[in-house]
C-alpha positions, 0 to 999 in steps of 0.5 A, spaced: 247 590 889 243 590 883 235 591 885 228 587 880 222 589 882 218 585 878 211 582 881 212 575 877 214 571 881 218 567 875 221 572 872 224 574 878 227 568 880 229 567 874 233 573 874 236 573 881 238 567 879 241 569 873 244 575 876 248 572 882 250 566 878 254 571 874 257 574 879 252 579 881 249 581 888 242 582 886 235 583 891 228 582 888 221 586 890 214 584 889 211 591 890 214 597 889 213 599 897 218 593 898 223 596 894 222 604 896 223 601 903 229 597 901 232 604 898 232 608 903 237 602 906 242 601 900 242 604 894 244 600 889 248 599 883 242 599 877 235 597 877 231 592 873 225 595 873 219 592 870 212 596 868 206 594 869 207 593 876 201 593 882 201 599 887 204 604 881 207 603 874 215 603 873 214 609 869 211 612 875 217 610 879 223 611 873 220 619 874 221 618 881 227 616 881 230 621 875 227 627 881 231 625 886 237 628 888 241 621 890 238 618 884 238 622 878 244 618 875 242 611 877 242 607 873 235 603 870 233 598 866 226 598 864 223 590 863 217 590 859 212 586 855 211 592 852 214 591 846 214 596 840 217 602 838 213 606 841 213 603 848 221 603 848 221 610 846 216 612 852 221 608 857 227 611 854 224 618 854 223 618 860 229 616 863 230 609 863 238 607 860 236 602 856 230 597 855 229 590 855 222 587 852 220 580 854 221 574 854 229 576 854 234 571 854 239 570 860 245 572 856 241 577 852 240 581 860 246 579 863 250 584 856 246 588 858 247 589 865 255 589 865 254 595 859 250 599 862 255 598 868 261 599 864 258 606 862 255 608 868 261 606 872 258 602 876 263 596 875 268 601 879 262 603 883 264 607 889 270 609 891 268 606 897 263 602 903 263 606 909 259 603 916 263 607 921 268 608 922 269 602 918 271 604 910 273 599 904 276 601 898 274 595 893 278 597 888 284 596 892 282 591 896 283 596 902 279 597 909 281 602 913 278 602 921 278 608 925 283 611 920 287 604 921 289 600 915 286 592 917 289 587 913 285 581 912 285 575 909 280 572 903 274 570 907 275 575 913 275 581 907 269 577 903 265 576 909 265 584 911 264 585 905 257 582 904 255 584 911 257 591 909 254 591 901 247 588 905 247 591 912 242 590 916 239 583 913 240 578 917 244 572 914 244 565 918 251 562 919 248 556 913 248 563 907 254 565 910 257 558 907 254 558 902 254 566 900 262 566 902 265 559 902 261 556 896 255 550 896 260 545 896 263 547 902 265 541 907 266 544 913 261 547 919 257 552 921 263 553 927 268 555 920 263 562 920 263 564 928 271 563 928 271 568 922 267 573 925 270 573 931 278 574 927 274 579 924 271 583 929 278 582 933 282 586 926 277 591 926 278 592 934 272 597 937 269 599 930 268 590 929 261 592 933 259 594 927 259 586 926 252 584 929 251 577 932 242 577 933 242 570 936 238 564 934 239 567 927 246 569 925 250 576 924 249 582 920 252 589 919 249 595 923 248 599 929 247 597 935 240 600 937 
């Protein structure tokens, strides 16, 4: 998962939008407060960061981040108008990986994103997603529940995973079919309930991890 905060509203979209067409999982934030309270749900792979933003500026929040324990490592690129030198070494100096001046090209933003990866690790990113008793290794295309091996075929093992990667968001059976099968899937929404349903079955007590919220869709989480 890959987090902007960026208050425009254009670039934010069109970044997102860049980022999931290559393959990326990405969220955006207006607001710093929006994107604090979506750290403590999941910590992501990388954040683009923009720096002149409402509430707090980015290098303020760069700060934070290279003071917390969880986050020191976290990979940050800085997005910025500002342009010159000494700008870019501002944000450098104070602990941003790299730092895109804007405007910036899509290709330009997405080289960049896969090298920071590739050098932080973050392609191989975590040895595993745990929910539970529910772990997966994606780098083995492996999940393991209650110390069980569950196997499971492409859709099941694509639907956990983005329940697992966005857990506690609510995605409608519309978003699961379009984010798993693909937009120009011509089947029913029915296709998703049966997934689930397999899905909950292989995974056996930890499946109540698979969380139905009616009238709305599924998400991962706990019961409360």
């Amino acid at each position: 998962m890959i987090y902007l905060l960026e208050d425009d509203s254009g670039i934010r979209n069109f970044v997102i939008y860049a980022l999931n067409n290559s393959g990326f999982e990405a969220e955006g934030f207006e607001m710093p407060s929006l994107f604090y309270e979506a750290m403590k749900k999941q910590m992501p792979e990388l954040v683009l960061l923009d720096i002149m933003l409402p509430e707090e500026d980015g290098l303020s929040i760069l700060r934070k981040l290279r003071a917390g324990d969880e986050t020191r490592r976290l990979p940050v690129i800085m997005l910025s108008a500002k342009g010159t030198e000494f700008d870019k070494v501002v944000g450098l100096d104070s602990g941003a990986d790299d730092y895109i001046a804007k405007p910036f090209g899509t290709m330009e933003l997405i080289s960049r994103v896969k090298a920071l990866l590739r050098r932080s690790g973050g392609e191989k990113s975590g040895d595993s997603i745990v929910l539970g008793d529910i772990t997966v290794y994606p780098q083995r295309h492996e999940v393991i529940a209650a110390g069980n091996k569950v196997i499971l075929t492409h859709k099941e093992y694509d639907l956990l995973m983005l329940l697992l990667k966005n857990r506690e968001k609510v995605f409608s059976r519309d978003e699961l079919l379009q984010k798993v099968w693909g937009y120009d899937f011509s089947g029913e929404s029915r296709t998703v309930d049966v997934h689930i349903r397999t899905l909950r079955s292989k995974l056996g007590a930890s499946g109540d991890a698979i969380i139905t919220v009616r009238g709305v869709g599924y998400k991962a989480g706990e019961e409360t």
